[in-house]
C-alpha positions in Angstrom: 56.7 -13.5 40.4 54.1 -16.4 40.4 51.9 -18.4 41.9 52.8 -22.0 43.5 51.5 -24.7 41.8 50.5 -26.4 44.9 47.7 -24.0 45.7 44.3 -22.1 43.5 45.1 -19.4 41.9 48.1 -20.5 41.8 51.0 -17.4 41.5 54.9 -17.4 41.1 57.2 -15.3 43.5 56.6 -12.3 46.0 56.0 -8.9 45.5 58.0 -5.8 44.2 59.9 -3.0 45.7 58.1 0.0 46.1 59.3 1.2 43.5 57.6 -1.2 41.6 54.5 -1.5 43.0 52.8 -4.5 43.2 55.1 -6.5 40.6 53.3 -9.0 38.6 56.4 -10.5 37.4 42.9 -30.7 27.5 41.9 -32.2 25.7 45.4 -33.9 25.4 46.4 -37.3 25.3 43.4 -40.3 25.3 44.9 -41.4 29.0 45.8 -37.7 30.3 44.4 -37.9 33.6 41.6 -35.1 34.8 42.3 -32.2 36.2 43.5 -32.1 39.8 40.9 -30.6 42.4 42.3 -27.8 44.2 44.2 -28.6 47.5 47.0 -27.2 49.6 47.6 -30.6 50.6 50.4 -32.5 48.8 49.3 -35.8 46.9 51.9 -38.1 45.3 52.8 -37.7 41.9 50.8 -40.6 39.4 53.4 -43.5 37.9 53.2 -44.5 34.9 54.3 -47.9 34.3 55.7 -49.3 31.5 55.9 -53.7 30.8 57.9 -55.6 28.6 57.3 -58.7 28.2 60.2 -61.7 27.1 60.2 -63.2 23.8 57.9 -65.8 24.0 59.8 -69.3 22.7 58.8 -71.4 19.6 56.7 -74.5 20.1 59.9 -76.4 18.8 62.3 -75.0 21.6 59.1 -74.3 24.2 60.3 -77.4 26.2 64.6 -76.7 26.2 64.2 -73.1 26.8 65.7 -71.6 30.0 63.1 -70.2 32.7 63.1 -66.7 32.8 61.6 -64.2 34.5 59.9 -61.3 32.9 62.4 -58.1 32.8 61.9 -55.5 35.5 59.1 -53.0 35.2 60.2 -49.3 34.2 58.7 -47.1 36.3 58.6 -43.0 35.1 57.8 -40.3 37.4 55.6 -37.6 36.0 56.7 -36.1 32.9 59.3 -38.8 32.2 57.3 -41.4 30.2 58.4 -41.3 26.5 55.7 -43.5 25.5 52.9 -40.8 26.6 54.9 -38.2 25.5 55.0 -40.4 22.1 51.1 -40.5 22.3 50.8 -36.8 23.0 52.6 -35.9 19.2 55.9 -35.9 20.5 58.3 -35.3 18.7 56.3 -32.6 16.7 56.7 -32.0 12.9 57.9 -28.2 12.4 59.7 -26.6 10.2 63.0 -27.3 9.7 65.9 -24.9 11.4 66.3 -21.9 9.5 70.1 -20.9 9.3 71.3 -19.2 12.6 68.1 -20.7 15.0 69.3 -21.3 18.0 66.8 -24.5 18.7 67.0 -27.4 19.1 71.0 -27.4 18.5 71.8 -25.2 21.8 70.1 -25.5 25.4 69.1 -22.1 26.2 69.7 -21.1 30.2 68.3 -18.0 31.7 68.3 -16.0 34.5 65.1 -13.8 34.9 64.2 -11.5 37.2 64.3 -6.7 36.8 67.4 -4.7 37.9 65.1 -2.5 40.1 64.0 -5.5 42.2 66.1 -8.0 44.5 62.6 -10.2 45.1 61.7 -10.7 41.3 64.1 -12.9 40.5 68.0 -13.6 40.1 69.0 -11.3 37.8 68.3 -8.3 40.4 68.5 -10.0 43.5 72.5 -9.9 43.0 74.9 -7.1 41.6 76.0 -7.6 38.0 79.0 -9.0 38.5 78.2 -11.9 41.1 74.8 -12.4 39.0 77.4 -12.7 35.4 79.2 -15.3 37.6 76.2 -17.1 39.0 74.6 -17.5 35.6 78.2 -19.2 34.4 78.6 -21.6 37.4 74.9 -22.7 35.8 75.7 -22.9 32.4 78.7 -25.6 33.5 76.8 -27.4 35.2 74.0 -28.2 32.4 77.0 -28.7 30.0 78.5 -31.2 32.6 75.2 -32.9 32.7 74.2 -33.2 28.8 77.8 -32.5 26.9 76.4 -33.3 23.7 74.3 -30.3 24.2 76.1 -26.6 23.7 74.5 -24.2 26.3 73.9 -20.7 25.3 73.4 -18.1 28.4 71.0 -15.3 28.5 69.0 -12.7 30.7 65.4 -12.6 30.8 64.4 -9.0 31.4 60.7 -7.9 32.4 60.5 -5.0 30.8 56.7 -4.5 30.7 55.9 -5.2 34.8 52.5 -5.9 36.0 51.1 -3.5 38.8 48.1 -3.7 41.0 47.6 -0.4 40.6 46.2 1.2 37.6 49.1 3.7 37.0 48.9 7.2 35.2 47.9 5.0 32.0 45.5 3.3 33.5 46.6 0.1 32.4 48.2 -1.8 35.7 51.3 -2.3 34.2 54.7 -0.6 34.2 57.2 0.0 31.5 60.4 0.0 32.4 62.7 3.0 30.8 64.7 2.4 27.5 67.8 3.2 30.1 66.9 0.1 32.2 66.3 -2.1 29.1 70.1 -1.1 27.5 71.6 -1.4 30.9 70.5 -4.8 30.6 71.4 -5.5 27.2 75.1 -4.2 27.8 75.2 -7.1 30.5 73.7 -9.9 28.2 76.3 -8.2 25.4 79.1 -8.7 27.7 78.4 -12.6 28.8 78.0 -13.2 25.3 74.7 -13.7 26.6 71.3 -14.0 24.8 68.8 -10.8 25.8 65.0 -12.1 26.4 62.5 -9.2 27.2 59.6 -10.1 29.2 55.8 -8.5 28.5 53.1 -8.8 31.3 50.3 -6.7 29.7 48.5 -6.1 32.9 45.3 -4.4 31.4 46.9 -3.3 27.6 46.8 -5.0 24.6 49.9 -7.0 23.3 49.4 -5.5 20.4 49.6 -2.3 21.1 52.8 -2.6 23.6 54.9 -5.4 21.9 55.6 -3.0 18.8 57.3 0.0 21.3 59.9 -2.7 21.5 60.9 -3.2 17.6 64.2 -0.6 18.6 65.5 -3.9 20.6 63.7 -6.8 18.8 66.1 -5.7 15.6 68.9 -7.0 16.9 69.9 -10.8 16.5 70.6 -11.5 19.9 67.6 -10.0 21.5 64.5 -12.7 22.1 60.6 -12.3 23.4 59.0 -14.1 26.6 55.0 -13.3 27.2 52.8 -14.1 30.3 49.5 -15.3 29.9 49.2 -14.8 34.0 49.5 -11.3 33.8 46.8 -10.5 30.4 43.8 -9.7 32.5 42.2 -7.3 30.0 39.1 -9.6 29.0 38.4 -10.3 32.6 39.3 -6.4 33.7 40.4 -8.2 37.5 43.4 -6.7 39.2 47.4 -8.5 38.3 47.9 -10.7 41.3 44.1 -11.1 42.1 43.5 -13.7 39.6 45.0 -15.6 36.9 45.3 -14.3 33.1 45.4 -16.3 29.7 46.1 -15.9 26.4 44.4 -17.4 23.5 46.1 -19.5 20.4 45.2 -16.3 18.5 47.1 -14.1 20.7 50.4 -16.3 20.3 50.3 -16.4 16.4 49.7 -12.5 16.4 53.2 -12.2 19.0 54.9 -15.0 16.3 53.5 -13.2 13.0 55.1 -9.7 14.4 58.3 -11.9 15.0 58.3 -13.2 11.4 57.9 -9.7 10.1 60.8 -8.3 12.1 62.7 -11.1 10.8 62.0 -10.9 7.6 62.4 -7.0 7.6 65.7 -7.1 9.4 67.1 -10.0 8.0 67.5 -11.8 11.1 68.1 -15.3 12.3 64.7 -16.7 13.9 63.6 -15.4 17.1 63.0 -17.7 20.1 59.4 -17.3 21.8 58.9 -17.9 25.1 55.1 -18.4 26.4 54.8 -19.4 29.8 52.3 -21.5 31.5 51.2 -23.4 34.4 47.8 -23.8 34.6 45.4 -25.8 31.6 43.3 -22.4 30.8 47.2 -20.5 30.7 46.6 -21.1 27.1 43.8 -21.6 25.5 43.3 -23.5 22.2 47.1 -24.5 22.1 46.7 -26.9 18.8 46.1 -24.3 16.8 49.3 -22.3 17.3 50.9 -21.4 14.1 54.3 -23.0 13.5 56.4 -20.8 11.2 60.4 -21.2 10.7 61.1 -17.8 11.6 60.0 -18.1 15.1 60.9 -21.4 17.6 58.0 -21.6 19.8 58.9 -22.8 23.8 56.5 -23.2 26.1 57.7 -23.2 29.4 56.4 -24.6 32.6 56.1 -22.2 35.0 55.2 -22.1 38.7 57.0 -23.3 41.9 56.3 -25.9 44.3 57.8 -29.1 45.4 59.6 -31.6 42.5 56.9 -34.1 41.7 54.6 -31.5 41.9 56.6 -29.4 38.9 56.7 -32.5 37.0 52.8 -33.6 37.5 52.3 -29.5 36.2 55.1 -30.2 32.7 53.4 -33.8 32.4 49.7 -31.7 32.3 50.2 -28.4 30.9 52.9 -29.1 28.1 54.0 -32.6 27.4 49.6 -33.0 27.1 49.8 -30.4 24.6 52.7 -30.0 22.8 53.2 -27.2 20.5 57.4 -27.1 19.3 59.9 -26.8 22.0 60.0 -26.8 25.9 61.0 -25.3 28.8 61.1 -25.8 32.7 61.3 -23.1 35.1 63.5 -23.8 38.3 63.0 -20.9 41.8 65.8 -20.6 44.2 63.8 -19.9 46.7 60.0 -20.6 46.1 61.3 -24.1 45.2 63.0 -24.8 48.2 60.8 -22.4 50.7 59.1 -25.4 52.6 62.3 -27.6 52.7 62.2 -29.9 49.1 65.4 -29.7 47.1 65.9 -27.7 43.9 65.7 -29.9 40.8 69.3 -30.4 39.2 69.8 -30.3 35.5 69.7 -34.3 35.8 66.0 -34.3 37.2 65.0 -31.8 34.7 66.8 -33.9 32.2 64.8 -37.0 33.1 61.9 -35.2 31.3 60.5 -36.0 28.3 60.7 -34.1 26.2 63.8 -32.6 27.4 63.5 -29.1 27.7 65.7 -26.8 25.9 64.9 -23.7 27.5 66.2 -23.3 31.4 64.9 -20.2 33.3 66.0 -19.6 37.1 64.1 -17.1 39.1 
């Protein structure tokens, strides 16, 4: 559930079931370009072009060299450039793999989406089975196209649901029932299947809701995702009415409680997931904590047409890189006004490459 990234405020997916209410699923580099004024009319993606130039010839040989033209001109769509990228701090220095991380040695690919809704993405839209089967026809075909890469499969659960109503808690959002959450966890269990659980605070405070979740976090297999669209507390607006953020201080709290349950448990380190797709998403990004027992990913979220996706991971996350990425890929939203859906080869194009696939 989010906005397109061709339109201001831009918003993922469509809305719940009833039953679910109103779902609420730079300073960067010295030549990032400025921020794009708010349109609904498509521009074309910016190329960045790269030159090499021939080996120029000695004065001795100057006069017996062959003529040559200069070598063609590599052109990079948005996102693609590894000399920006380079610029930007790519790769960046972390720590170094604790034993058991899943990063960067495995690809993660995920299939979000809530059991109780068919419109919040692919994990509900289908019934377990066909979804299980879906989710392994995609896992093929990203170890087709990168087979030097292991793919590990998971489900990305929301288990805390943005509402546009205030609820009984007064805190627009939902949780769903521990029932729900297991359900979900027998599925992930039985694809040999990473488990990601989803937060969209609505109005609460992440640090108040992200520790009722410490009876699933103990486990090994079970990861975190958070949505800076959905934390509206500071600005008190309504999920869905305008778009939320979280700060760099917000994100080291979330990876701090992750070291501690690592530590405590004696688990291998947890993957983060911190989506984004707008520059005030996340605020003060640089100062994001690295720490080895939690693999930070920041994944570019939104839907819209493919240059427009790439322009948006080019902006929002090569610009300010923090450890690992991720690319988010819609079925529908993608596709809704007739561009194709991004193959694992596009998305491979990127630099960096993401490691962290989610379909909605």
């Amino acid at each position: 559930m989010h906005r397109p990234l061709s339109t201001f405020p831009r918003r993922r997916g469509a809305a719940l079931l009833a039953i679910l209410a109103f779902p609420l699923a730079l300073a960067g580099c010295a030549d990032n370009k400025p921020p794009r004024p708010a349109t609904t009319t498509p521009v074309q993606a910016p190329v960045t072009t790269v030159t090499r130039l021939p080996q120029a010839s000695t004065p001795a040989t100057a006069a017996f060299a062959p003529v040559t033209s200069a070598r063609p001109k590599v052109k990079y769509k948005a996102g693609e450039d590894p000399d920006f990228a380079e610029r930007c701090g790519w790769p960046v220095k972390c720590p170094e793999p604790l034993p058991g991380a899943i990063l960067p040695r495995k690809r993660i690919v995920a299939y979000y989406g809530n059991p109780q809704s068919k419109r919040m993405g692919v994990l509900g839209e289908f019934p377990k089975d066909e979804m299980l089967r879906r989710l392994k026809g995609e896992v093929a075909r990203w170890e087709k196209a990168d087979p030097g890469h292991p793919v590990q499969p998971a489900l990305h659960l929301i288990a805390v649901v943005a509402q546009g109503t205030p609820g009984k808690a007064g805190k627009y959002r939902m949780v769903m029932p521990d029932e729900i959450v297991s359900q979900v966890y027998g599925w992930a269990r039985e694809a040999n299947a990473l488990l990601f659980i989803d937060i969209q605070t609505g109005h609460d405070d992440i640090r108040t809701i992200l520790p009722r979740f410490e009876w699933l976090l103990k486990n090994p297999d079970v990861h975190l995702g958070i949505d800076p669209e959905f934390n509206l507390i500071k600005s008190g607006k309504v999920p869905g009415t305008k778009i939320g953020t979280y700060d760099a201080a917000d994100v080291n709290y979330v990876s701090g409680y992750l070291r501690d349950l690592v530590r405590k448990y004696h688990l291998p380190p947890k993957v983060l997931t911190v989506h984004r797709f707008t520059r005030n998403g996340v605020t003060n990004a640089r100062s994001i904590v690295l720490r080895p027992e939690v693999q930070i990913v920041m994944n570019m979220d939104g839907w819209g047409a493919p240059w427009l996706k790439r322009d948006s991971y080019k902006d929002y996350v090569v610009a300010e890189p923090v450890q690992y990425t991720g690319f988010k890929l819609f079925y529908h939203n993608d596709t809704k006004k007739g561009d194709p859906l991004l193959t694992p080869q596009g998305v491979l194009r990127l630099h960096p490459k993401p490691l962290y696939i989610q379909y909605q």
